[in-house]
LUMLO-295418 format. One line per 3 residues: their letters; for each residue x, z, y of N, C-alpha, C, O. Coordinates in nm, 3 decimals. Atoms other than C-alpha are relative to their C-alpha. Layout:
<nodes>
a = X:Z:Y:X:Z:Y:X:Z:Y:X:Z:Y  ...
</nodes>
This chain:
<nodes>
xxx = -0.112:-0.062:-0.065:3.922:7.964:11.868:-0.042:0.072:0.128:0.010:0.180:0.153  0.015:-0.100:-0.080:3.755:8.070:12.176:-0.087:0.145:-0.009:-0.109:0.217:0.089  0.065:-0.114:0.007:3.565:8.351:12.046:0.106:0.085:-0.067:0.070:0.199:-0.094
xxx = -0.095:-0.090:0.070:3.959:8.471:11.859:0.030:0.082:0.126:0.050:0.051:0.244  -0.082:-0.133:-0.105:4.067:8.806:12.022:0.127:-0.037:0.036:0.202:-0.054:-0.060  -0.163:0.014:-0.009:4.411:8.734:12.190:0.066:0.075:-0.078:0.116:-0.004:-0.157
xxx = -0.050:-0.063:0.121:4.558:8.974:11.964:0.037:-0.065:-0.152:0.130:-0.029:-0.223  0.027:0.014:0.132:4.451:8.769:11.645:0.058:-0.180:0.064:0.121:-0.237:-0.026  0.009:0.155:-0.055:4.493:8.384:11.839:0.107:-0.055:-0.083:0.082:-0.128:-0.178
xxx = -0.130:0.060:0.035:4.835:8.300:11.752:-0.007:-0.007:-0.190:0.021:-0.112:-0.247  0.008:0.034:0.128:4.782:8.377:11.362:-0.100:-0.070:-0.043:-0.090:-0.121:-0.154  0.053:0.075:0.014:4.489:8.211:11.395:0.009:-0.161:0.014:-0.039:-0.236:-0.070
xxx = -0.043:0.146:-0.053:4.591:7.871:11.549:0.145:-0.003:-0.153:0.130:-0.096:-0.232  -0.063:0.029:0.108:4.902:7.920:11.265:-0.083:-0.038:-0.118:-0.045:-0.139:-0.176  0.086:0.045:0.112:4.609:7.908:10.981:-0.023:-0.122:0.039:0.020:-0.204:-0.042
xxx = 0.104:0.127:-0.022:4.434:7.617:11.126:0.157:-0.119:0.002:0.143:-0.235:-0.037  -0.075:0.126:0.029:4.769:7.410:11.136:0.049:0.015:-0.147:0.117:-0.080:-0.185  -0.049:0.019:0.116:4.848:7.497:10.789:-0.137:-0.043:-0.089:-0.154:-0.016:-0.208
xxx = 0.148:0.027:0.021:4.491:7.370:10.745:-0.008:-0.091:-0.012:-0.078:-0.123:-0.108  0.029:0.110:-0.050:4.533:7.025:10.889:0.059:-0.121:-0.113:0.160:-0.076:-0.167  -0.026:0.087:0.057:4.591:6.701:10.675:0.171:-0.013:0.018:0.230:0.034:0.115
xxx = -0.134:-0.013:-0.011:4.966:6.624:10.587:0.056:-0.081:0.148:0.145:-0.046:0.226  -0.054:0.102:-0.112:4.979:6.310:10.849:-0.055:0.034:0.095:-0.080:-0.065:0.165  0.082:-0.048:-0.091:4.792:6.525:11.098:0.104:-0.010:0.122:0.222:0.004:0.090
xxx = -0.078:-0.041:-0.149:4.950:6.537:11.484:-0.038:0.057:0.073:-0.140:0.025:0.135  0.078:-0.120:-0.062:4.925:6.858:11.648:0.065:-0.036:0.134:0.164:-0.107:0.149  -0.003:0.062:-0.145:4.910:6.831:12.035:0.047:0.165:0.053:0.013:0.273:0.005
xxx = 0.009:-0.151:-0.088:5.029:7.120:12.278:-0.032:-0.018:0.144:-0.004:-0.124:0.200  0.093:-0.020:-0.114:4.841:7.234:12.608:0.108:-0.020:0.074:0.230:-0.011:0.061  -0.065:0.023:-0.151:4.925:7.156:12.929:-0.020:0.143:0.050:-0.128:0.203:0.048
xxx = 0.000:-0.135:-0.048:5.054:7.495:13.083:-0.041:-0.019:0.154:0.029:-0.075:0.237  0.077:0.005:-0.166:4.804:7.530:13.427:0.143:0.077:0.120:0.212:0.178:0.119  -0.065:-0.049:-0.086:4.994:7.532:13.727:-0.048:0.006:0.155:-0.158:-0.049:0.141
xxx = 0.046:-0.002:-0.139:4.906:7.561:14.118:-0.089:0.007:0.021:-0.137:0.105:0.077  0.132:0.068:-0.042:4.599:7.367:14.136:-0.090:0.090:-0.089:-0.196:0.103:-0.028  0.035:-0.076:0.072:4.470:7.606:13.850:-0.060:0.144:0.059:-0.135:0.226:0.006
xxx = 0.003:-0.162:-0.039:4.477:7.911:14.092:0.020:0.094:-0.083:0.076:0.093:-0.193  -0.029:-0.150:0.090:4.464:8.260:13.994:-0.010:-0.046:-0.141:0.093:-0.036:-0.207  0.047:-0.066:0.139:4.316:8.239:13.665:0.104:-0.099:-0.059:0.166:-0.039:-0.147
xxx = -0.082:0.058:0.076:4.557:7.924:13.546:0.165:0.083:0.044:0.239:0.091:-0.054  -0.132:-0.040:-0.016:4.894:8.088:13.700:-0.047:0.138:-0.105:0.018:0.141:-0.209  0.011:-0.133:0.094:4.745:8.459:13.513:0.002:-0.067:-0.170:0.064:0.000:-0.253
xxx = 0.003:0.000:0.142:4.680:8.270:13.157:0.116:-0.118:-0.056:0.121:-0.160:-0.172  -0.158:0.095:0.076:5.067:8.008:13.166:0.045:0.085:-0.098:0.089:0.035:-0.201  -0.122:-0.059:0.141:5.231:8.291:12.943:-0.062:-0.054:-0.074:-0.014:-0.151:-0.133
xxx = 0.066:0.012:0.090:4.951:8.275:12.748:0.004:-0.112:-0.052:0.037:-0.104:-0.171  -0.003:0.181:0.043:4.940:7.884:12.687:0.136:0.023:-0.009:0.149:0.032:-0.131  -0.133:0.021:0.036:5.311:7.900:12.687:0.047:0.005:-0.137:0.118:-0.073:-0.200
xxx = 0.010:-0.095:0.144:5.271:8.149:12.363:-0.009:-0.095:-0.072:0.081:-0.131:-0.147  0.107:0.041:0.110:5.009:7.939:12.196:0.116:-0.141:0.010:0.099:-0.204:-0.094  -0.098:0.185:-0.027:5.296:7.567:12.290:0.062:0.093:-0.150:0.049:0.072:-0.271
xxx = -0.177:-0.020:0.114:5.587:7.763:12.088:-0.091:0.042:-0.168:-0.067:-0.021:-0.272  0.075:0.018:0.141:5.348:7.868:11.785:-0.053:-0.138:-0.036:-0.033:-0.188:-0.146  0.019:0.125:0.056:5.210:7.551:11.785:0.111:-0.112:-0.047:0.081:-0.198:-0.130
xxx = -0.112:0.069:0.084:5.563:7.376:11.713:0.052:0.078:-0.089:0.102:0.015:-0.182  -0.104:-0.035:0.091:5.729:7.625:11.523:-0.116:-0.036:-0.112:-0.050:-0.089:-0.202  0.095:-0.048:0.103:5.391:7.637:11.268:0.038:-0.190:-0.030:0.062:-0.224:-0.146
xxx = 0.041:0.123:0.106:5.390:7.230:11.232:0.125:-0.041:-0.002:0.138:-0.127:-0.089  -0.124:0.030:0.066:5.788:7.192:11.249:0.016:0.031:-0.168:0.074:-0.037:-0.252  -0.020:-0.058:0.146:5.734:7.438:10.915:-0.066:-0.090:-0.090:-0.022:-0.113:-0.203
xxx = 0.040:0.080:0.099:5.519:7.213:10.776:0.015:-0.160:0.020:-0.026:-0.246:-0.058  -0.109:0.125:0.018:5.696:6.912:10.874:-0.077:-0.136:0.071:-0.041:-0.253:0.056  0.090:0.100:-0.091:5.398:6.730:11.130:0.056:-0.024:0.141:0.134:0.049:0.202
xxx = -0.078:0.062:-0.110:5.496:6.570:11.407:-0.094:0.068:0.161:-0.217:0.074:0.150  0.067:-0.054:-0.122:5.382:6.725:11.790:0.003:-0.080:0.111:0.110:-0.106:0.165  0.025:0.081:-0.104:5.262:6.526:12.042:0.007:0.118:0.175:-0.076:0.195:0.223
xxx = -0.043:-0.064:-0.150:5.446:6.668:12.409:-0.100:-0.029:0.096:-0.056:-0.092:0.192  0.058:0.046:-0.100:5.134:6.627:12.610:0.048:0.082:0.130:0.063:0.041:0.245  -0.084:-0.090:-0.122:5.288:6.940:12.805:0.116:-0.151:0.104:0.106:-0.184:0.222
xxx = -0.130:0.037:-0.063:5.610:6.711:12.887:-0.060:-0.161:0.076:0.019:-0.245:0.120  0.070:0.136:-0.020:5.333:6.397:12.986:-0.093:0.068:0.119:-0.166:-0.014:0.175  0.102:-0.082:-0.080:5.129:6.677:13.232:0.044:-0.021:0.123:0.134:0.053:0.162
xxx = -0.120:-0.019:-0.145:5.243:6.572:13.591:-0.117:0.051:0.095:-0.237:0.063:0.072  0.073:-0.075:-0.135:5.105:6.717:13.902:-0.067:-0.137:0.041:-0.038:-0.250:0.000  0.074:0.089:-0.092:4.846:6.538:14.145:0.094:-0.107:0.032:0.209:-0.101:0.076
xxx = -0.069:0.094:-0.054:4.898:6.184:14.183:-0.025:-0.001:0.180:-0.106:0.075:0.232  -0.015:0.052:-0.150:4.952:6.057:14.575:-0.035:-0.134:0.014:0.052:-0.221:0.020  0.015:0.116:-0.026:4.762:5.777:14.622:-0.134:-0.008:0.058:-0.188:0.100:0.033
xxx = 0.150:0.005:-0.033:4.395:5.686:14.780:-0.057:0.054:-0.062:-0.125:0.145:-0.017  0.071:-0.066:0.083:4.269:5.777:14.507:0.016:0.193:-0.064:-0.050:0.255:-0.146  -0.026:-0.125:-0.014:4.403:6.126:14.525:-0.099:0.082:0.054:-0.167:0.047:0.150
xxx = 0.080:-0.048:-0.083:4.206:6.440:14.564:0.032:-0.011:0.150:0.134:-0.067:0.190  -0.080:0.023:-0.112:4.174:6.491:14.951:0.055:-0.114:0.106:0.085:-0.091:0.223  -0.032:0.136:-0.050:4.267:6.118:15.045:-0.148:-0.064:0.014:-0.235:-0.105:-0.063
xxx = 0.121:0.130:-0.079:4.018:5.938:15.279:0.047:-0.094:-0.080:0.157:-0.096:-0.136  -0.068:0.159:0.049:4.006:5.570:15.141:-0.078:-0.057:0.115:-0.192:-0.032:0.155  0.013:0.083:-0.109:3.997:5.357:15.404:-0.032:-0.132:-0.079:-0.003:-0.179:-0.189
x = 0.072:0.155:0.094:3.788:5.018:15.383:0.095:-0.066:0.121:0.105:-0.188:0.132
</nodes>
């Protein structure tokens, strides 16, 4: 997939799920936000695109989609956070 022309991506990623085993579970991308900078805020449509083909293609064939998008949260806040001294 990363050598498909954007042009061709989307019918490509449709082949490859009509490709996949019946009990297969197709996953969709986490759309880059902030921390991503330029290049993730310039390529969200793009991942946005490739989310909605990826459900409508395995709703059609009747596989189940795992929302990692809706599981994607921003930087946690804790010591262990980028940025956060940890104090001994």
């Amino acid at each position: 997939m990363l050598r498909t022309p954007p042009s061709k991506l989307c019918a490509t990623i449709r082949e490859l799920i009509h490709t996949i085993p019946e009990q297969a579970v197709t996953l969709d991308l986490p759309v880059p936000t902030g921390f991503w900078g330029i290049a993730g805020r310039a390529s969200a449509p793009c991942v946005t695109r490739i989310n909605e083909v990826v459900h409508i293609a395995a709703i059609q064939r009747g596989l189940p989609v795992a929302h990692v998008l809706a599981h994607f949260t921003p930087l946690w806040t804790s010591k262990f956070a980028p940025g956060q001294l940890i104090q001994r």
